[in-house]
BAFI-634855 format. One record per residue: x, y, z of N, C-alpha, C, O in turn. Coordinates in Angstrom, 2 decimals. Example, Ala and Ser with C-alpha at 12.3 -4.5 7.8 and 13.67 -1.06 7.14 Angstrom:
      nc1      nc2      nc3     cac1     cac2     cac3      cc1      cc2      cc3      oc1      oc2      oc3
    13.19    -5.69     7.80    12.30    -4.50     7.80    13.20    -3.30     7.80    14.24    -3.32     8.46
    12.85    -2.25     7.08    13.67    -1.06     7.14    12.90     0.03     7.87    13.41     1.14     8.04
! end
This chain:
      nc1      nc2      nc3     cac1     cac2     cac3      cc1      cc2      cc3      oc1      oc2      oc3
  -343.39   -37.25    96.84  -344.58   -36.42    96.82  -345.45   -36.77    98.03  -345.78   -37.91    98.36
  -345.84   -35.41    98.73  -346.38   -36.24    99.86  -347.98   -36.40    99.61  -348.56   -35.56    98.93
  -348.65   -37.49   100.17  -350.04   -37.76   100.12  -351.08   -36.40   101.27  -350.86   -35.90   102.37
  -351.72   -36.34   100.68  -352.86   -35.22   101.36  -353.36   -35.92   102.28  -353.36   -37.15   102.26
  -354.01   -34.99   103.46  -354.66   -35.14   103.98  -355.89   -35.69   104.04  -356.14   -36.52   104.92
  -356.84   -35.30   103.13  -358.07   -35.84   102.30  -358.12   -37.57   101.51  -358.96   -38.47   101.42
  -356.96   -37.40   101.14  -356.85   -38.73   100.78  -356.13   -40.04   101.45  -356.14   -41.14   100.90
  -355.41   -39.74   102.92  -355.46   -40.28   103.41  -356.70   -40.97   104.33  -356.98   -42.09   104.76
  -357.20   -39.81   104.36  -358.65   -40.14   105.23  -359.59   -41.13   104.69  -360.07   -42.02   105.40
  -359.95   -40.91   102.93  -360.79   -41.43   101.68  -359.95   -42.89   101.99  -360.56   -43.93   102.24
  -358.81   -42.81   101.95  -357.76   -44.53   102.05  -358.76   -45.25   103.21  -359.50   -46.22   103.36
  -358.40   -44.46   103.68  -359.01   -45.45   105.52  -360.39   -45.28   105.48  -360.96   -45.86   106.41
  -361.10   -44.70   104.75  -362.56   -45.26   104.81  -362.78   -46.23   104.46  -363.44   -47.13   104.98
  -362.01   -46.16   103.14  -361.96   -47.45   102.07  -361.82   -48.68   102.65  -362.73   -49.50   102.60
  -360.63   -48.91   103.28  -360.46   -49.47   104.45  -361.04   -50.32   105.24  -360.97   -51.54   105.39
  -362.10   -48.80   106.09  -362.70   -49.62   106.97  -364.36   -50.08   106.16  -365.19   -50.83   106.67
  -364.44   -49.64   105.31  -366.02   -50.26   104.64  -365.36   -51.44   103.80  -366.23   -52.08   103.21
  -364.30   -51.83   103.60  -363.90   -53.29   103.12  -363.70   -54.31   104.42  -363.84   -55.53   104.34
  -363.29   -53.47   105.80  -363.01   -54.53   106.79  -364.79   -55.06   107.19  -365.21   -56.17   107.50
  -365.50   -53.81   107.02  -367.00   -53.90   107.65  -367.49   -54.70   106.63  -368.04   -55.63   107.21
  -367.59   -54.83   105.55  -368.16   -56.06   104.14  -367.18   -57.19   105.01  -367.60   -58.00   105.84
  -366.06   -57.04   104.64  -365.40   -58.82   105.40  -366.05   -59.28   106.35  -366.21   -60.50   106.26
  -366.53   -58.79   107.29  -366.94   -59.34   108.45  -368.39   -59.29   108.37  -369.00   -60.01   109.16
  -369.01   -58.63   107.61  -370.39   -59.02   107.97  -370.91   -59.84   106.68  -372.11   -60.10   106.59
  -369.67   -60.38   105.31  -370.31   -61.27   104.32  -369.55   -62.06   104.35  -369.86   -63.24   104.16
  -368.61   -61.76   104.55  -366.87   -63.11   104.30  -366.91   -63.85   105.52  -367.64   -64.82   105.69
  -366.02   -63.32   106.47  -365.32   -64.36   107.13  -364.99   -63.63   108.76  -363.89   -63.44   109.28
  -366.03   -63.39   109.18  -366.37   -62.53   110.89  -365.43   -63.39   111.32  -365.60   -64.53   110.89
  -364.27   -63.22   112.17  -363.63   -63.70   113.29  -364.11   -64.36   114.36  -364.56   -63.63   115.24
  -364.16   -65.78   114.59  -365.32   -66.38   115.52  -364.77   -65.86   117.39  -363.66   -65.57   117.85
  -365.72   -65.91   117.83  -365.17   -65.51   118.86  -364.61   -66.94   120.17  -364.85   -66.95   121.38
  -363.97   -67.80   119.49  -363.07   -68.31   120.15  -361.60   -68.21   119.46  -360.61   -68.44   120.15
  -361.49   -67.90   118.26  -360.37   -67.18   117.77  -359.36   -66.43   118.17  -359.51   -65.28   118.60
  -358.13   -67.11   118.05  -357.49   -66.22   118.99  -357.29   -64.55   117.82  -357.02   -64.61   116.62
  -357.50   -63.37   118.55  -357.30   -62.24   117.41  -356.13   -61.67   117.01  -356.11   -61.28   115.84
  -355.46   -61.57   117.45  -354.23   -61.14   117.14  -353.72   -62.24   116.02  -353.53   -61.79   114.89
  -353.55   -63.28   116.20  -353.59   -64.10   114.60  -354.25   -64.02   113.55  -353.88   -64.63   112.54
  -355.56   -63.11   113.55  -356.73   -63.39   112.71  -356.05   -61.91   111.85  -355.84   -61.88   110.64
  -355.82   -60.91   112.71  -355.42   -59.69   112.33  -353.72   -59.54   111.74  -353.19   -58.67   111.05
  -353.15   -60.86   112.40  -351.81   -60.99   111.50  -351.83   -61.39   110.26  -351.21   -60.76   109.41
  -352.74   -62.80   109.89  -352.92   -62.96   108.53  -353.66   -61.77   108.07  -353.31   -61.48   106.92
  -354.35   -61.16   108.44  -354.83   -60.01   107.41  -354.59   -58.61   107.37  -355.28   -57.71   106.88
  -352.91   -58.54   108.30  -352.82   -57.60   108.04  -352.19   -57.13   106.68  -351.69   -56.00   106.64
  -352.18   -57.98   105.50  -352.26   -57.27   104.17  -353.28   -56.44   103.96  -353.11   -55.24   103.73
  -354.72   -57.14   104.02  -355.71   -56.50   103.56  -356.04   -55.09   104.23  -356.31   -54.01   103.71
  -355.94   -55.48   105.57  -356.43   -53.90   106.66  -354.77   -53.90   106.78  -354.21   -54.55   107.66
  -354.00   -53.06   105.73  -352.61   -52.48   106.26  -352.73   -50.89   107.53  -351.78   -50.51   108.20
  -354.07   -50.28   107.55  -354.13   -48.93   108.17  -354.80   -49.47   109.29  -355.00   -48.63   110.17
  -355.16   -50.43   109.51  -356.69   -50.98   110.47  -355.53   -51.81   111.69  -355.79   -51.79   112.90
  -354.02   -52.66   110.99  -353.49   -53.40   111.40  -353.03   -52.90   113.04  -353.36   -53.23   114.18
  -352.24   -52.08   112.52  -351.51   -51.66   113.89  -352.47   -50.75   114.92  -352.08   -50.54   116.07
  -353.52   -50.31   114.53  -354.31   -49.71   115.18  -354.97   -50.88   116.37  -354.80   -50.78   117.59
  -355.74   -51.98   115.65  -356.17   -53.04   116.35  -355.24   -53.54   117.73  -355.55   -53.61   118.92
  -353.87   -53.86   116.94  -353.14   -54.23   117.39  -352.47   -53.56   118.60  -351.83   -54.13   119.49
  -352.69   -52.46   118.49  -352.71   -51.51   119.83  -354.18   -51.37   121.10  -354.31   -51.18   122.31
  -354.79   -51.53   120.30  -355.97   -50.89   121.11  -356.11   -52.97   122.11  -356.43   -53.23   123.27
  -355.76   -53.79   121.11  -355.98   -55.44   122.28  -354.74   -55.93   122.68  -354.50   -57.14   122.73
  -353.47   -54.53   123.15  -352.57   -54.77   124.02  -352.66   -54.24   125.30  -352.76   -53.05   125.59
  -352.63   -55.35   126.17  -353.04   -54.90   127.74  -351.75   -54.02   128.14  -350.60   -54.08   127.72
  -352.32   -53.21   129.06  -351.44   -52.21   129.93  -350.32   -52.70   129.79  -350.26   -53.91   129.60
  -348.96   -51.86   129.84  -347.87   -52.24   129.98  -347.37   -52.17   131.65  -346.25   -52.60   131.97
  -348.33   -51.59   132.68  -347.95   -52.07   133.66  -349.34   -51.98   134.54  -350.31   -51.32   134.18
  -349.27   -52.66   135.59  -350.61   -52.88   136.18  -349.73   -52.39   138.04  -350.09   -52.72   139.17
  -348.85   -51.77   137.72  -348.40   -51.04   138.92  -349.79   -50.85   140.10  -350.26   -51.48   141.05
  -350.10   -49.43   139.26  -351.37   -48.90   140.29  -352.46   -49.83   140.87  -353.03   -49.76   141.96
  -352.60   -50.63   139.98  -353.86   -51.53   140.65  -353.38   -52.67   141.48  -354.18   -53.59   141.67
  -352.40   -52.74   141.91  -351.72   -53.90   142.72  -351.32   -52.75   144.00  -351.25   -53.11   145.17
  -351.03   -51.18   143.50  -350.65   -50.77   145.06  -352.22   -50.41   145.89  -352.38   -50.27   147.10
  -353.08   -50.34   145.00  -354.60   -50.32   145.58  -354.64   -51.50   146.26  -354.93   -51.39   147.45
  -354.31   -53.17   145.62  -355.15   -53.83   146.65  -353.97   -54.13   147.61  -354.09   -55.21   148.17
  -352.48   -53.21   148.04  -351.82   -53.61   148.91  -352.35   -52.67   149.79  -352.86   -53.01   150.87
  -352.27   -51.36   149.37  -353.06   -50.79   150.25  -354.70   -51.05   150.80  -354.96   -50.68   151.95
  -355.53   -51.53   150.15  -356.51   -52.21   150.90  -355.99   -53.53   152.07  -356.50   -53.57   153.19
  -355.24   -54.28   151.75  -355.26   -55.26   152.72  -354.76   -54.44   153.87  -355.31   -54.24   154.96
  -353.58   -53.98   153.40  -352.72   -53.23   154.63  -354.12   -52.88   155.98  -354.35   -53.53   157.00
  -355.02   -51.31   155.33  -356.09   -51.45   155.71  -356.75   -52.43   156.56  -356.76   -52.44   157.79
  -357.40   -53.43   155.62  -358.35   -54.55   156.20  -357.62   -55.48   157.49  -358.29   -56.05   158.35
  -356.57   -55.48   157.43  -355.89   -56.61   158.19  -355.07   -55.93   159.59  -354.23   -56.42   160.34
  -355.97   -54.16   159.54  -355.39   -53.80   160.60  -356.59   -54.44   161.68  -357.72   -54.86   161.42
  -355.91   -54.33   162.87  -356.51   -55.00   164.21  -357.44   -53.86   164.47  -358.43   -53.95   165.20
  -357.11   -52.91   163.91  -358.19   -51.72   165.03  -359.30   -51.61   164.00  -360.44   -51.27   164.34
  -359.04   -51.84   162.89  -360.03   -51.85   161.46  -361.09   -52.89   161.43  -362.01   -52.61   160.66
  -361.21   -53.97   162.03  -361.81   -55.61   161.96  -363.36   -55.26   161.52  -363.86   -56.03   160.70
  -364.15   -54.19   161.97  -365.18   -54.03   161.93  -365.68   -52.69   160.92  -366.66   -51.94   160.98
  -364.49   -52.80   159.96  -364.96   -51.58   158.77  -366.02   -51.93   158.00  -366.27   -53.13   158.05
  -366.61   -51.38   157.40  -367.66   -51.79   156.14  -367.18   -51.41   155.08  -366.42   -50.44   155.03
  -367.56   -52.16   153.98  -366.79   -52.50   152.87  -367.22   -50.44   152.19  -366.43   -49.92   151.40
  -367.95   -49.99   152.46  -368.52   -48.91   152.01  -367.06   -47.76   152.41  -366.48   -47.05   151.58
  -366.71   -47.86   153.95  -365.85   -46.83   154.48  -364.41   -47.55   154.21  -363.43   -46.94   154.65
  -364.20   -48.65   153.63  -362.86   -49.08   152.92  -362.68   -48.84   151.84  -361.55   -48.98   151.37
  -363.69   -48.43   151.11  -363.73   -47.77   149.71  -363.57   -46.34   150.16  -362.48   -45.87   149.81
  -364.11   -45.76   150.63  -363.85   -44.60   150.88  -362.36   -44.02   151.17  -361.76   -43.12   150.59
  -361.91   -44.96   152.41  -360.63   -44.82   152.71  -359.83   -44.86   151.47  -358.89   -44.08   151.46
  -360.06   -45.86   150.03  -359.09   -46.13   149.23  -359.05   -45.48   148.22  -358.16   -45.58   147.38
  -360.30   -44.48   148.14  -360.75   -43.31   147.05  -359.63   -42.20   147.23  -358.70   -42.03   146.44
  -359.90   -41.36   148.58  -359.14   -40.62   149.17  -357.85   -40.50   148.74  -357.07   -39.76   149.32
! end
């Protein structure tokens, strides 16, 4: 039987006003904690909250683009005819 729409939604409120009581009467996650452990032991309690978290504090799976930005900036900076750019028209150049 499949579950409704409506009551999936009512689930995950439920949910999240039990994760929001945990943390602001129980047991707030300190912030030297590592989180992803804090959210493994509990992912019984937040079963809808779990994998969501758990997605949203996984870094990029690739950091491609921002490494060909600063190759292409040096490339840039370290030309001989460039020595006297300002950091303003090297941004510009790297916007472009």
């Amino acid at each position: 039987m499949a579950v409704s729409k409506k009551t999936r939604l009512s689930t995950l409120q439920l949910e999240i006003d039990d994760y929001v009581h945990f943390c602001t009467k129980e047991a707030r996650p300190s912030t030297t904690e590592n989180l992803y452990l804090w959210w493994f032991q509990n992912k019984a309690r937040f079963k809808n909250l779990y994998p969501i978290a758990v997605q949203y504090m996984s870094p990029p799976a690739s950091s491609v683009s921002s490494e060909r930005v600063f190759s292409m900036c040096g490339l840039i900076w370290k030309n001989s005819r460039r020595q006297r750019m300002a950091p303003t028209t090297l941004k510009s150049a790297l916007i472009e």
